[in-house]
N, C-alpha and C positions, 0 to 999 in steps of 0.2 A: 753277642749273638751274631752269628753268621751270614750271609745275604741267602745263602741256599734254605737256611733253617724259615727266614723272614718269610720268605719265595713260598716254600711249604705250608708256613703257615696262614698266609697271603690265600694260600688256594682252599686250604679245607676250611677257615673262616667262609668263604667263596660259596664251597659246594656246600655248607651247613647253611647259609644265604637263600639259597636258590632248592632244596630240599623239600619236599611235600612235607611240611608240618602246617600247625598254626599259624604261624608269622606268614608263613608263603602265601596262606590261602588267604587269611586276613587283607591282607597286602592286594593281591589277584583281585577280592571282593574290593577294597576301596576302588580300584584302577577300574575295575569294571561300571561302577556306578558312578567317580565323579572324573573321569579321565586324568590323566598322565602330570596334569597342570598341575592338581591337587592331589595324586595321590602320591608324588613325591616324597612330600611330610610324611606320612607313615611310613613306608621306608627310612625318610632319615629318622623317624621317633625308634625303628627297631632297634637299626645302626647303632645309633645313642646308647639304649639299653645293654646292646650289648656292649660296648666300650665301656659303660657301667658294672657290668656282669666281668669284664674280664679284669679292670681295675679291682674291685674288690673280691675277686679270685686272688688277683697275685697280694694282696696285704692278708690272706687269711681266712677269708669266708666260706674255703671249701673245710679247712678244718674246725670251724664251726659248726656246720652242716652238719660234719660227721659229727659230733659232740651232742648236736642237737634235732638228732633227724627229725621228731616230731616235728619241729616249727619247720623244717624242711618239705615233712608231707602237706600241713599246715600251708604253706605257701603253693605248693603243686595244684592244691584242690581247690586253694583261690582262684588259680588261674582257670581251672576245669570250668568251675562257676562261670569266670568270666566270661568263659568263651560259650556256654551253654545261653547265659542271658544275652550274649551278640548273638544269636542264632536264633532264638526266639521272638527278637526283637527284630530280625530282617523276616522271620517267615510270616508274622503278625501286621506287617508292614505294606500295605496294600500302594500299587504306584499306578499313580495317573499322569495327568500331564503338567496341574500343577504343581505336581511334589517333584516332577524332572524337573519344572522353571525353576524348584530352590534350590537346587545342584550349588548356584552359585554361590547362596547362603551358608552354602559348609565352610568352615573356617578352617585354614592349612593348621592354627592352633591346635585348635580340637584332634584333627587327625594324628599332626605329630605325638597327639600325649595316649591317643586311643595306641596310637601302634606301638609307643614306649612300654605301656602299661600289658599289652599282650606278651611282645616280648619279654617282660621284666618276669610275668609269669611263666615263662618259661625257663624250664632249667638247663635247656641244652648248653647255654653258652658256658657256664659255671660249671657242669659237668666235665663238657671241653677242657 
């Protein structure tokens, strides 16, 4: 592969990154609530995911997908779910000041695997 091709695709991974979807907004939502220290981890749980999504694109999994679109929508509407029960659960979620002092209690674990598992639901990368 090329350094031009790399470069190219260097960038549209990039702009698909930085995109108004799920991942971005999720992402926005951590950084907004526990700042930049910790919302890291979810950024690198997407990153991940995607490096996941793109390894198991190039061994085969896109024609899979086709072969078995059902578990395909199957996995779409898991994510829908998922992201419907994080959204109910932030508007259900009433903040004072001692729920700002557990800021610190959030674990970059947790985060890294919440942003993996969003990302993971998404298909844009695999699409890509």
């Amino acid at each position: 592969m090329t350094i031009e091709m790399w470069i190219t695709y260097i960038a549209t991974v990039f702009i698909f990154l930085v995109s108004p979807g799920p991942s971005y907004v999720f992402m926005l939502s951590k950084s907004l609530s526990y700042g930049f220290d910790k919302s890291w981890a979810t950024g690198a749980g997407d990153l991940t995911a995607h490096l996941w999504q793109i390894c198991a694109a190039s061994i085969g999994l896109v024609s899979c997908i086709y072969a078995f679109q059902n578990f395909f929508i199957l996995i779409k509407w898991a994510g829908v779910l998922f992201l419907i029960y994080l959204g109910i659960k932030q508007f259900m979620k009433t903040s004072s000041i001692i729920e700002n002092a557990n800021v610190n209690a959030v674990r970059k674990k947790t985060l890294f695997w919440q942003g993996f598992l969003m990302s993971s639901s998404n298909p844009k990368a695999v699409v890509f």
